[in-house]
MIVOKE-783769 format. One line per field, with one value per residue: x, y, z of N, C-alpha, C in turn; residue number from 0; residue in three letters. Coordinates in steps of 0.2 Angstrom, whole numbers. Example, Ala and Ser with C-alpha at 12.3 -4.5 7.8 and 13.67 -1.06 7.14 Angstrom:
BEGIN
npx = 66_64
npy = -28_-11
npz = 39_35
capx = 62_68
capy = -22_-5
capz = 39_36
cpx = 66_64
cpy = -16_0
cpz = 39_39
pator = 0_1
milum = ALA_SER
***
This chain:
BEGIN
npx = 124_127_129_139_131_112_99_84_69_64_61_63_72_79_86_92_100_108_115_124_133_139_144_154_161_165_169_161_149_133_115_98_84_66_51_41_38_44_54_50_37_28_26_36_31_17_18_14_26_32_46_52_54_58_51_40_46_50_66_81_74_77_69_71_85_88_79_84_96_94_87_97_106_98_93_106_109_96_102_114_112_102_88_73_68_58_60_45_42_30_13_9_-7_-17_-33_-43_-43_-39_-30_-17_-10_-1_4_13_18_26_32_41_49_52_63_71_76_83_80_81_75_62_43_33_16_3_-12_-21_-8_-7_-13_-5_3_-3_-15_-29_-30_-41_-39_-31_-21_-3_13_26_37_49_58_52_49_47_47_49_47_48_57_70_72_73_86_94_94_103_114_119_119_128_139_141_132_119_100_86_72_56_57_51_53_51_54_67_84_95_112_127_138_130_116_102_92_76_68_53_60_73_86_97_112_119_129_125_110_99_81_72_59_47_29_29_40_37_35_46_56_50_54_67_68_61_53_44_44_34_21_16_4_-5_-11_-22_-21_-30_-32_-39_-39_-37_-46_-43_-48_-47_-36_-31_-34_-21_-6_6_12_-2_-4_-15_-14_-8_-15_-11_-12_-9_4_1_-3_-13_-25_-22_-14_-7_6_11_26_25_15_-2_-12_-13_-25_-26_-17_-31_-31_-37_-38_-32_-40_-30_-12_-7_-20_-27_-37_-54_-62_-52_-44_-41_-42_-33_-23_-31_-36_-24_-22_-30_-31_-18_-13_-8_-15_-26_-29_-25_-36_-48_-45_-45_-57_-67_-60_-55_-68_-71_-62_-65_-77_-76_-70_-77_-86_-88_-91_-88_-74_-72_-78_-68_-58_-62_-60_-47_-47_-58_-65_-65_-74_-86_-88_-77_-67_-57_-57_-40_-26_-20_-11_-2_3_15_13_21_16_16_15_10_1_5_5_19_30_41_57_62_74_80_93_97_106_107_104_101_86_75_62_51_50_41_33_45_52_57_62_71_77_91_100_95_98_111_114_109_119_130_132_130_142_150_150_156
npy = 157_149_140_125_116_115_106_104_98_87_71_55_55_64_64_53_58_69_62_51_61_68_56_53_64_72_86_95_106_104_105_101_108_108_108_105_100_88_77_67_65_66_59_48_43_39_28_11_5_-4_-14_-17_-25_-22_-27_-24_-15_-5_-10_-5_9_25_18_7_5_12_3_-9_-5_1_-7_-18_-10_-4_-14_-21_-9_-11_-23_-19_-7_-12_-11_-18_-27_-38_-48_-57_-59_-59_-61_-57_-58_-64_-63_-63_-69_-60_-53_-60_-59_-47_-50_-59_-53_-45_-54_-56_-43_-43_-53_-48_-36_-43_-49_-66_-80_-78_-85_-94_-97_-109_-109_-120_-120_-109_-108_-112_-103_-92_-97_-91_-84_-81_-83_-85_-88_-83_-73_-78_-66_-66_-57_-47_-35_-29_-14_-4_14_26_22_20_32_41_35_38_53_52_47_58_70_63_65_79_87_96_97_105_108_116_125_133_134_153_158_160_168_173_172_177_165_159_155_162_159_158_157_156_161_165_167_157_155_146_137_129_121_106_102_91_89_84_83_96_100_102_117_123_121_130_141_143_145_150_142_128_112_102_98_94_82_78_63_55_42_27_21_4_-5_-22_-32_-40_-51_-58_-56_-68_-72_-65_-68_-63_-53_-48_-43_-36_-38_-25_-9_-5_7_15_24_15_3_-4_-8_-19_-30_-30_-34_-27_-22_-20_-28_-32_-30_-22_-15_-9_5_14_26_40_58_73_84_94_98_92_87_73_71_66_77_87_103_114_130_137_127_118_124_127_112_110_120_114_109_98_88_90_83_71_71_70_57_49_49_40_29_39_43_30_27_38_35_21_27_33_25_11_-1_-6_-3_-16_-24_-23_-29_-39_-47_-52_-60_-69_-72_-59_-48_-32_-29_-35_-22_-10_8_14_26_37_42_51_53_60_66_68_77_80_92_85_77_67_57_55_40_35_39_58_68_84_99_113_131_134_122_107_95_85_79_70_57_49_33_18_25_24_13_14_26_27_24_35_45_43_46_57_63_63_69_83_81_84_99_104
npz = 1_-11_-23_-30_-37_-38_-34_-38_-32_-20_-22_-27_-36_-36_-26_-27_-38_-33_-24_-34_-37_-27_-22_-32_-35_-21_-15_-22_-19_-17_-17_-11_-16_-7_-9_0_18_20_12_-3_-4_-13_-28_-27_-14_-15_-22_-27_-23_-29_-34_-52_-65_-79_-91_-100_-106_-122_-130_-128_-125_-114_-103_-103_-102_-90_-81_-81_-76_-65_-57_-51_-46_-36_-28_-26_-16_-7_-1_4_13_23_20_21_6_-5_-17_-26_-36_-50_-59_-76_-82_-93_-99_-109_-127_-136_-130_-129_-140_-137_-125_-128_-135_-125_-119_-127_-129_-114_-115_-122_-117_-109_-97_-87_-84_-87_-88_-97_-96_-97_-96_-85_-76_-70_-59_-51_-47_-41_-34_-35_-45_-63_-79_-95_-100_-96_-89_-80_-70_-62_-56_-52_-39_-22_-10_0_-5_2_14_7_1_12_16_7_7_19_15_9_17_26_15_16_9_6_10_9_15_13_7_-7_-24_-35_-43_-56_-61_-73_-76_-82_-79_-69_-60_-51_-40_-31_-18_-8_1_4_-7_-18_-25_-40_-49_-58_-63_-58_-64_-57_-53_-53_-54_-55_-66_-78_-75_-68_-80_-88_-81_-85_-100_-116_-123_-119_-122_-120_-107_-91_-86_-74_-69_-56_-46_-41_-23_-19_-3_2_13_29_31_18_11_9_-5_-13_-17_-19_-33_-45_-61_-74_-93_-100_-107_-123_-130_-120_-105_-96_-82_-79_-68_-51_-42_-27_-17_-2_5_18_24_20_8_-9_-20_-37_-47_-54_-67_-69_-75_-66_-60_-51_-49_-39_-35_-24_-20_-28_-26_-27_-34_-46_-51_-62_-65_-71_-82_-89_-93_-100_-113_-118_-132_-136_-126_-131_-140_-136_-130_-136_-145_-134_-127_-126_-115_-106_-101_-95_-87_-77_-72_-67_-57_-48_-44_-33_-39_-51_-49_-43_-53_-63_-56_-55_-67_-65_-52_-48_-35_-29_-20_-18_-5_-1_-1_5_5_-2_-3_-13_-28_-38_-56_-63_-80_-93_-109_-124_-139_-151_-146_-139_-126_-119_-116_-115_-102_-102_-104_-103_-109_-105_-107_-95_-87_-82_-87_-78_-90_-90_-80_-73_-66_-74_-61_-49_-44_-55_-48_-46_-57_-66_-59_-59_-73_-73_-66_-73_-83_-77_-71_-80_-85_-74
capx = 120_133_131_140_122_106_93_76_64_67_61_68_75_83_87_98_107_113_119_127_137_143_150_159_166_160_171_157_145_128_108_92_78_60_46_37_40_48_57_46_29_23_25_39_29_11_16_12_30_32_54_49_58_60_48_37_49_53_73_84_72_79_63_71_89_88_74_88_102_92_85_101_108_91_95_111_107_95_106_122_110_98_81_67_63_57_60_43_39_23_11_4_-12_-22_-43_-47_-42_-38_-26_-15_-4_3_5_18_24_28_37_48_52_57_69_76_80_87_77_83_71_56_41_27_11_-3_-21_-18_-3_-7_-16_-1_7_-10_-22_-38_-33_-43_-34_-32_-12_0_19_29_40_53_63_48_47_41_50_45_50_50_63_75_73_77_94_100_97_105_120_120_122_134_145_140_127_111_93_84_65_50_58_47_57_44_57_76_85_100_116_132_142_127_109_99_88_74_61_49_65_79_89_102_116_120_134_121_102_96_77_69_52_43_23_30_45_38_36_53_57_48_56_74_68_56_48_46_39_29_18_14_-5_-6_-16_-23_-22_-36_-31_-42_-35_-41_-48_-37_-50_-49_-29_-27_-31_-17_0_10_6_-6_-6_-17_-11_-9_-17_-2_-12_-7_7_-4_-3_-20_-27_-18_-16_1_7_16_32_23_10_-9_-14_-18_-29_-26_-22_-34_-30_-40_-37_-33_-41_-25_-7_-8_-26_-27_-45_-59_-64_-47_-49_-38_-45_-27_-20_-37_-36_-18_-23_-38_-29_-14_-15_-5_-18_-33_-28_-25_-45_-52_-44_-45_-62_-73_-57_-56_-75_-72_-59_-69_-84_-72_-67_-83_-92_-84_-94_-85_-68_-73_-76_-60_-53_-64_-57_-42_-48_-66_-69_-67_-81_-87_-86_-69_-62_-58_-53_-36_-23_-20_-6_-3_8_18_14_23_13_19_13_4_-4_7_7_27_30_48_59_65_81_84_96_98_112_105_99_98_79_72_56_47_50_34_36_47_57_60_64_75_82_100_101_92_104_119_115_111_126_139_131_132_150_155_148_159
capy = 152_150_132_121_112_116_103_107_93_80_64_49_54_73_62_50_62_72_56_51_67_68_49_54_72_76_93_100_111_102_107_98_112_103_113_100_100_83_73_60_67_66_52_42_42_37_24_5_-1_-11_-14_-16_-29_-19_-31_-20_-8_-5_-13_1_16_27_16_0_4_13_0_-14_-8_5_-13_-19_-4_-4_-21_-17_-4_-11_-26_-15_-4_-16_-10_-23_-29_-44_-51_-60_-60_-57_-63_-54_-63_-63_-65_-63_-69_-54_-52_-65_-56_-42_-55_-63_-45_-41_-57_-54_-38_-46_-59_-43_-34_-49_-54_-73_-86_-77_-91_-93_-102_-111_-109_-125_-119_-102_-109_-115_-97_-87_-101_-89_-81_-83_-82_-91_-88_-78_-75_-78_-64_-70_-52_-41_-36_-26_-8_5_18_32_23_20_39_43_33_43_59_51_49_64_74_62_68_86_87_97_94_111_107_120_129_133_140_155_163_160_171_169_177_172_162_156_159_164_155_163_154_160_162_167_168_154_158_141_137_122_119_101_102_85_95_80_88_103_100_109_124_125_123_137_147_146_145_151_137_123_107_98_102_89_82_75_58_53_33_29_12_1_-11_-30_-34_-45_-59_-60_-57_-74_-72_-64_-71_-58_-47_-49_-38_-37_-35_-18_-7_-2_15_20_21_12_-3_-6_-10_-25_-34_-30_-39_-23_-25_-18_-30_-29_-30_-16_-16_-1_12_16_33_48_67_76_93_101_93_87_85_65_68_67_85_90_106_121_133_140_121_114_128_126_106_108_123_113_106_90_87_91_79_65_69_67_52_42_50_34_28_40_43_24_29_44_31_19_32_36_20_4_-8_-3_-3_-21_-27_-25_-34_-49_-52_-56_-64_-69_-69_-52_-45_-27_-28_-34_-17_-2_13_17_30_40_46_58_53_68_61_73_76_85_96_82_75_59_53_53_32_35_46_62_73_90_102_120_132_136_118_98_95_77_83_64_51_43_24_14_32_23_7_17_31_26_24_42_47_41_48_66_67_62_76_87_83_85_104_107
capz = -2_-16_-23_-38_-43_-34_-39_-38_-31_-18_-24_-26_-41_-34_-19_-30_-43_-28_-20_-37_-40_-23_-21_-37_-31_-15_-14_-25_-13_-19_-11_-15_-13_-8_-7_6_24_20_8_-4_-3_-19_-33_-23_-6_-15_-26_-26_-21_-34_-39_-59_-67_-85_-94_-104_-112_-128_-130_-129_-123_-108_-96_-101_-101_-85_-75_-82_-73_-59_-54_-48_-41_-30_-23_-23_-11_-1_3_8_18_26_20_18_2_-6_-26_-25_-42_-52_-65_-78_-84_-101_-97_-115_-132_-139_-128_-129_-147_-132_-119_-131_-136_-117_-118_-131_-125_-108_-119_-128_-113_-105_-92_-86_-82_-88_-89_-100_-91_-99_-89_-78_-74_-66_-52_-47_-43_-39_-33_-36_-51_-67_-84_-102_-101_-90_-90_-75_-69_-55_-55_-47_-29_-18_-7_3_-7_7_17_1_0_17_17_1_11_25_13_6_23_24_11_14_4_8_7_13_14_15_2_-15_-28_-36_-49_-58_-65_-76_-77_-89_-76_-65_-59_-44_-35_-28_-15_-4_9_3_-14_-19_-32_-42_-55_-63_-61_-61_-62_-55_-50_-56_-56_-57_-71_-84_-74_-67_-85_-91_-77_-88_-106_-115_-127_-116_-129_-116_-103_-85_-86_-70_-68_-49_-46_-35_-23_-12_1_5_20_32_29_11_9_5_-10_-17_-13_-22_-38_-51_-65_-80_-99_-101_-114_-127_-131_-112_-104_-88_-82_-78_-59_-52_-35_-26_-9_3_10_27_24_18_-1_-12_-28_-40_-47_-59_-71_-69_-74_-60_-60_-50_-49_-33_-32_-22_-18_-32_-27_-27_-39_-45_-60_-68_-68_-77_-88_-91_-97_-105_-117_-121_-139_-136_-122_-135_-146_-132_-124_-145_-146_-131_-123_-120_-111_-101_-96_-90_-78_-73_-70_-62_-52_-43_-45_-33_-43_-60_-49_-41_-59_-65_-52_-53_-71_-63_-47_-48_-29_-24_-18_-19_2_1_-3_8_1_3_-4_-21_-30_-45_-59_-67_-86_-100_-115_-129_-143_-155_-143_-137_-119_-117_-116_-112_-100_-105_-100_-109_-107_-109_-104_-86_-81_-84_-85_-79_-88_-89_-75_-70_-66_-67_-59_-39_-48_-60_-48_-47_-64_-69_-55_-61_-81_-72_-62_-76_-89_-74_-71_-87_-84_-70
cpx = 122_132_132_135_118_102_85_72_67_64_63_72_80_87_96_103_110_120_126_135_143_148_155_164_162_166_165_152_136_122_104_88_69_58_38_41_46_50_53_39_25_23_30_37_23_12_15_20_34_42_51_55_62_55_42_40_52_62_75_82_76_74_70_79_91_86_82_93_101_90_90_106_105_93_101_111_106_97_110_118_103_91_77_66_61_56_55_40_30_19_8_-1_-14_-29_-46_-41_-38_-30_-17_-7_-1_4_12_23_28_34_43_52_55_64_74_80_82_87_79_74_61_49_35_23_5_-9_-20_-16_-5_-9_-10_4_3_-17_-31_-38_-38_-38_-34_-24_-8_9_20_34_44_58_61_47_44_47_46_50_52_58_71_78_77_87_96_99_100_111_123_124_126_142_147_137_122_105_88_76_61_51_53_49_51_49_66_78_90_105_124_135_136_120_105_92_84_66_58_52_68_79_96_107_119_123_129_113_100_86_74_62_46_35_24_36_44_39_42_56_57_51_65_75_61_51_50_39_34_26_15_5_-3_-12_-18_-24_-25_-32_-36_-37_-40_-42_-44_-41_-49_-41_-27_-27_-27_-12_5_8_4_-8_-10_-12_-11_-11_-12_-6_-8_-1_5_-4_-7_-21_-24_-17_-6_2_12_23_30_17_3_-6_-18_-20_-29_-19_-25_-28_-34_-36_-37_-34_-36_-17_-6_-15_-27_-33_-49_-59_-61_-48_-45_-40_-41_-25_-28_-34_-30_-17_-27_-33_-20_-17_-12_-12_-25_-33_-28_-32_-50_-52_-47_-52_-65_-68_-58_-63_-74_-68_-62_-75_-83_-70_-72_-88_-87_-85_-91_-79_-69_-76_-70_-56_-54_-64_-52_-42_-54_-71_-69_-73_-82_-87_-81_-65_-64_-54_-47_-33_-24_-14_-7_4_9_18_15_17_16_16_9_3_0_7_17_28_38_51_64_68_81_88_97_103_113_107_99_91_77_65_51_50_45_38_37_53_61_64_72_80_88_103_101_99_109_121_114_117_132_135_131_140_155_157_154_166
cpy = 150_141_130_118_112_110_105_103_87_75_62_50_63_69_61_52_65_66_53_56_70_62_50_61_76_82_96_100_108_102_104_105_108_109_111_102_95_80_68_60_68_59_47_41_38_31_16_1_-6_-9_-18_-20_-26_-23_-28_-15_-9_-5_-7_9_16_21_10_-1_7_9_-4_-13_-1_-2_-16_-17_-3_-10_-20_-13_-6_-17_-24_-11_-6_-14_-16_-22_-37_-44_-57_-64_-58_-61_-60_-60_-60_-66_-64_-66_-65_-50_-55_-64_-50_-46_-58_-56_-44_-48_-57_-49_-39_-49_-54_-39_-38_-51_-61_-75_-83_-86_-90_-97_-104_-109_-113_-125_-112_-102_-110_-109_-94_-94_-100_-84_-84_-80_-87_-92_-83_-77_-74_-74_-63_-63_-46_-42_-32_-22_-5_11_26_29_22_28_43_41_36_48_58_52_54_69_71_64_73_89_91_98_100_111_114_124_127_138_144_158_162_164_171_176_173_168_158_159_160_161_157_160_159_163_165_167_164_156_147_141_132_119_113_102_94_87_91_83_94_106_103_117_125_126_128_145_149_144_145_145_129_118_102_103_92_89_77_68_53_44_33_23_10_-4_-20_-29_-39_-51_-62_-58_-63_-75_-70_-66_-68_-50_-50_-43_-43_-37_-29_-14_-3_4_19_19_20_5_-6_-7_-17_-25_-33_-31_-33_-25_-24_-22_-30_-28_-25_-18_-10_-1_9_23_38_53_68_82_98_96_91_85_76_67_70_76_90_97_114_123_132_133_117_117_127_120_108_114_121_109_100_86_86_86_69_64_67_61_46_44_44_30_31_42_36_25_31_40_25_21_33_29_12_-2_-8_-6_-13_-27_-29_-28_-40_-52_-57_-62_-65_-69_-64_-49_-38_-25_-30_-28_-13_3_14_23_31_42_50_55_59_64_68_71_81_87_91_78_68_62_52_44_32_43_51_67_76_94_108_125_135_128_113_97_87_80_75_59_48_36_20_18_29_19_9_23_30_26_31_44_49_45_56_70_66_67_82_88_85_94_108_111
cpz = -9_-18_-29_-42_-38_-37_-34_-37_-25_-15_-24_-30_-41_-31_-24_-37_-38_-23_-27_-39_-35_-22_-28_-34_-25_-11_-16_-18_-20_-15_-15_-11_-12_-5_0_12_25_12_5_-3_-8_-23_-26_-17_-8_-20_-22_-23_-22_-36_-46_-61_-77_-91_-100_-108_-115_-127_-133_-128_-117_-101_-98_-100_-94_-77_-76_-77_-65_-54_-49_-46_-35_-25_-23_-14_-6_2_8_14_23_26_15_12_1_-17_-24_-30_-42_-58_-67_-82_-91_-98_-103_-122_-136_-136_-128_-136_-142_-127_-121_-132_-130_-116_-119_-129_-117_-111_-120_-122_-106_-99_-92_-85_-83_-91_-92_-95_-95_-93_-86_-76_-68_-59_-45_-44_-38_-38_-35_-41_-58_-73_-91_-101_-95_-92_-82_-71_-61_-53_-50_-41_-27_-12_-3_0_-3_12_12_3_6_20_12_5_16_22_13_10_25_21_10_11_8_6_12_9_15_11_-7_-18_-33_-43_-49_-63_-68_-77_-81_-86_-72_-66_-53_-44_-33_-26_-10_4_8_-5_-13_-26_-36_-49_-60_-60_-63_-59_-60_-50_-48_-56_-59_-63_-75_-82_-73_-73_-90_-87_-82_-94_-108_-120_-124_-120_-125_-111_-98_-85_-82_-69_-60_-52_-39_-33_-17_-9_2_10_21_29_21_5_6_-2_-16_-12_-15_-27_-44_-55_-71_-87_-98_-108_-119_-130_-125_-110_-97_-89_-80_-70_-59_-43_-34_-17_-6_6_16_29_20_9_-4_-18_-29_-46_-55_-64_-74_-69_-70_-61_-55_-50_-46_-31_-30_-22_-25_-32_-26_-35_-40_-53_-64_-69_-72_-83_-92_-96_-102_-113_-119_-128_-138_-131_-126_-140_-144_-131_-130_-145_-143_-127_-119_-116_-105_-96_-92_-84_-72_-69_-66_-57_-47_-40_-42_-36_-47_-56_-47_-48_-62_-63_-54_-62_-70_-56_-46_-41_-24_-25_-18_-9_5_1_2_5_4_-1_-9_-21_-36_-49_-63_-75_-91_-105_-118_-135_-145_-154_-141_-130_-117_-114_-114_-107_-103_-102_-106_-104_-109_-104_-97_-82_-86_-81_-85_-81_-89_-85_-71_-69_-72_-62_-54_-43_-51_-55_-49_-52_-67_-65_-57_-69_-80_-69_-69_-82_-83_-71_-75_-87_-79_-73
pator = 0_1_2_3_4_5_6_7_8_9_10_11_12_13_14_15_16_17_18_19_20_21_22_23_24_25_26_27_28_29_30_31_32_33_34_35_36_37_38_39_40_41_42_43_44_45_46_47_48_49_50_51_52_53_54_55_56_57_58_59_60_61_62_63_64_65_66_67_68_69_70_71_72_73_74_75_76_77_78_79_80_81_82_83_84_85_86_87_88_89_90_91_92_93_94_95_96_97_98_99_100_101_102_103_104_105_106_107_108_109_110_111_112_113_114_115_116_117_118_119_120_121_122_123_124_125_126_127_128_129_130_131_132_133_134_135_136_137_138_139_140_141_142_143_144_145_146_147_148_149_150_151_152_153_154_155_156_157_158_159_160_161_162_163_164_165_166_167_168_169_170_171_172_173_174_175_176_177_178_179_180_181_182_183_184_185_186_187_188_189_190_191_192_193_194_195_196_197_198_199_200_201_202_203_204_205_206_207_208_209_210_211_212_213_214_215_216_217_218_219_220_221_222_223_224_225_226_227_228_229_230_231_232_233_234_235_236_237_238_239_240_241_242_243_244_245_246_247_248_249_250_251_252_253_254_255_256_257_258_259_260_261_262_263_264_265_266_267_268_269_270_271_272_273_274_275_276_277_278_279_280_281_282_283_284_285_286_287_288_289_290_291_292_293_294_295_296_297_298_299_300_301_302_303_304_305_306_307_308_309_310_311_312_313_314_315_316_317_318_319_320_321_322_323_324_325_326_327_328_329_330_331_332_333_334_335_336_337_338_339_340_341_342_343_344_345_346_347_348_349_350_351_352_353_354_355_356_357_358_359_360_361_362_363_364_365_366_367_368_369_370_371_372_373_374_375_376_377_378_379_380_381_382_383_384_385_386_387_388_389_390_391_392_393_394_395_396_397
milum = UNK_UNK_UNK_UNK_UNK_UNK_UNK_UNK_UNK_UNK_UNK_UNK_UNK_UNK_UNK_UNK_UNK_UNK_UNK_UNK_UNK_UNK_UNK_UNK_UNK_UNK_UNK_UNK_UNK_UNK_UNK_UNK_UNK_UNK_UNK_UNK_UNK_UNK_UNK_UNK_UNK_UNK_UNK_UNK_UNK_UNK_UNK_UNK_UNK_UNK_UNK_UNK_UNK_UNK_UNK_UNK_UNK_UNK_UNK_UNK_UNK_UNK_UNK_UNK_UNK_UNK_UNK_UNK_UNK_UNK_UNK_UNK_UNK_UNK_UNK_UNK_UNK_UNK_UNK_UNK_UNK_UNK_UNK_UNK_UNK_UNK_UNK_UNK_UNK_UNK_UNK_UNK_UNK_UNK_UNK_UNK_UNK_UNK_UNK_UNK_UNK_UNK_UNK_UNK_UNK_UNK_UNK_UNK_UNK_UNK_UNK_UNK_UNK_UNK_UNK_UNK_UNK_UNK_UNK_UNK_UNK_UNK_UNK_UNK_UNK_UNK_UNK_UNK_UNK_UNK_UNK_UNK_UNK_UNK_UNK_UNK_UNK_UNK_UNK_UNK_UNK_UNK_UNK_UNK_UNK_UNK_UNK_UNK_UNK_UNK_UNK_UNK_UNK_UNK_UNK_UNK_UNK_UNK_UNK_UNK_UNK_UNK_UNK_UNK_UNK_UNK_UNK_UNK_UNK_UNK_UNK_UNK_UNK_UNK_UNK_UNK_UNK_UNK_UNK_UNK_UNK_UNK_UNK_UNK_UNK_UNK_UNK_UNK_UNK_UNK_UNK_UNK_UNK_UNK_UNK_UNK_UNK_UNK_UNK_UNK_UNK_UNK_UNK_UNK_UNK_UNK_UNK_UNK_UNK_UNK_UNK_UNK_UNK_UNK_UNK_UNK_UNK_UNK_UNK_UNK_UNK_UNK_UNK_UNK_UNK_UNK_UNK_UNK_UNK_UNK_UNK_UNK_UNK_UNK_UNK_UNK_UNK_UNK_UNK_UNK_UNK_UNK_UNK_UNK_UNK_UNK_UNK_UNK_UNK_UNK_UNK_UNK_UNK_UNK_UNK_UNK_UNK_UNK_UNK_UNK_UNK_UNK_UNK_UNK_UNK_UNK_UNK_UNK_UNK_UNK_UNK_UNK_UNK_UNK_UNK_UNK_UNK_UNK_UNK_UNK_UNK_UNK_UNK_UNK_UNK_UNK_UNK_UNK_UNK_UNK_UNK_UNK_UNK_UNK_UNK_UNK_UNK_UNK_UNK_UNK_UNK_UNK_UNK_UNK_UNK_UNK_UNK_UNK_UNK_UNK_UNK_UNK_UNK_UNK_UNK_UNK_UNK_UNK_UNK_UNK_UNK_UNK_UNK_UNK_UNK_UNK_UNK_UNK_UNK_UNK_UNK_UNK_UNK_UNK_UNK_UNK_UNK_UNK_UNK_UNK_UNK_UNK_UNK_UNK_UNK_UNK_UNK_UNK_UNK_UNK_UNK_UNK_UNK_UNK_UNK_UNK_UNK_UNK_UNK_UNK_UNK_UNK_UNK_UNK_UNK_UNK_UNK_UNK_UNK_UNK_UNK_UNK_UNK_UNK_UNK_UNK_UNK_UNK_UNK_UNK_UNK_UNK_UNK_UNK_UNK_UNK_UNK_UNK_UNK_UNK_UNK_UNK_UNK_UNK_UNK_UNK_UNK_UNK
***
């Protein structure tokens, strides 16, 4: 069980460093360990979909330097390997006044990270993209599409064992232990020996973290994304995706209308605490990880702050009318019996000591192990990028 880099997670973003490292040197003897039965079953299995065009993020962070050129590594991709997407574009909308000074931000921020053809839209014009939106203003964005992020994921494993790579599921690593040359590995199977640890744990990233050093600066406060579905009869009113402005305290992009590549239209996610790190369901519920949130101090500083925020979530959360609200800023004829419930995800969102939300991703290293310890969305969007920046500080290593 001897291997030149073990990485620890396999998500899209475990998936696509192993695939990196190996298309570059695939003598090196390279394992993904997944603690799931399968590959893809947490963030990259439950999200919306969405290929993210870079439009929101701060010029020159790891999100925007990564979506930028992870975006056209993606399609890349699933050109050469024949998986279904679609570039069908999006509109973010403005429904209030107030809005309208971060609507221009978000523009500029596109210009700066080099988005083409981005389109501003007067109110007469919108109708013309989104027939049953409502809005004062909008911009136009022609780069966003639409994936299945599980089948992306399964052609990288597909790669991988390809190259001789392996991706050895069921395993959940419970303890590492360190020695001057290497470290050992040690799941609930067996025990692996590995010259270089990449953690990509995502939920669980801080812990692995904490397993090979002892002051780890953040800590994962997991957020559930609730979605409902449209009913068939009332699909027509989306023709693609309809996002809101987004609130620049969070790093959320608010509930919003997204057209499936497998069909059917979802409305979502909200952003609710999740009382465990996998909790999908409301009455999902584990003590030690509550406890674990509620007594971090980054976190205590986050719930002061933003409280009446977050009770609306929580009251969004529970209450379809609240959730059927906020839709019908964006689309005035959704009806509270258009919607059926459908799925959840969990994003793995870093927070650190005083008290920020982490708004970028963040790669550390220490002399065990390369840590991806924040990759929430735009991650899918962005793996081949994240990929490709953990595999070349892993081969410098070798």
């Amino acid at each position: 069980m001897e291997q030149d880099i073990l990485i620890i997670g396999g998500g899209i973003v475990g998936l696509a460093t192993a695939l990196n490292i190996l298309q570059t040197n695939p003598a090196l003897k390279v394992c993904i360990l997944e603690k799931e039965s399968d590959i893809a079953q947490h963030q990259t299995g439950n999200n919306s979909g969405v290929i993210h065009s870079g439009i929101y993020y701060k010029p020159n962070s790891l999100k925007a330097q990564n979506c930028i050129r992870g975006y056209e590594m993606l399609v890349d991709f699933c050109k050469k390997n024949e998986i279904a997407f679609d570039l069908c574009g999006k509109i973010i909308v403005a429904t209030q006044k107030n809005e309208l000074p971060m609507l221009d931000n978000i523009f500029e921020r596109g210009v700066q990270n080099g988005l083409q053809n981005l389109r501003k839209i007067p109110a007469e014009q919108i109708k013309e993209f989104e027939p049953y939106v409502n809005g004062i203003a909008a911009i136009h964005v022609p780069q966003t599409g639409i994936v299945d992020y599980k089948a992306v994921s399964q052609k990288y494993r597909q790669l991988i064992e390809q190259l001789g790579g392996e991706v050895r599921t069921n395993e959940k690593v419970i303890e590492i232990k360190a020695f001057p040359k290497n470290s050992e590995v040690i799941t609930e199977k067996r025990t692996f020996l590995a010259k270089l640890l990449i953690n990509c744990a995502g939920l669980y990233s801080d812990k692995v973290a904490e397993m090979t050093q002892k002051d780890v600066n953040f800590k994962i406060i997991p957020f559930r994304g609730e979605y409902y579905e449209l009913k068939k009869e009332k699909q027509y009113l989306v023709k693609n995706l309809i996002y809101p402005v987004p609130d620049p305290n969070f790093p959320f992009l608010g509930v919003h209308f997204t057209r499936m590549i497998g069909g059917g239209i979802e409305a979502g996610p909200n952003a609710v605490l999740a009382f465990k790190r996998e909790g999908y369901k409301r009455t999902d519920f584990d003590w030690e990880e509550f406890s674990e949130i509620m007594a971090w101090r980054g976190f205590q500083k986050v719930a002061l702050k933003y409280w009446q925020t977050g009770l609306g979530e929580f009251y969004r959360s529970f209450s379809k009318s609240a959730f059927t609200e906020a839709l019908q800023r964006l689309v005035p004829d959704i009806e509270q019996d258009d919607l059926v419930e459908g799925g959840a995800g969990i994003r793995a969102q870093a927070c650190d000591k005083t008290g920020g939300l982490l708004d970028d991703f963040m790669i550390l290293e220490d002399k065990l192990a390369i840590h991806v310890g924040n990759a929430p969305s735009p991650a899918a969007t962005s793996s081949l990028s994240i990929g490709k920046t953990v595999a070349e500080m892993a081969l410098k290593r070798q």
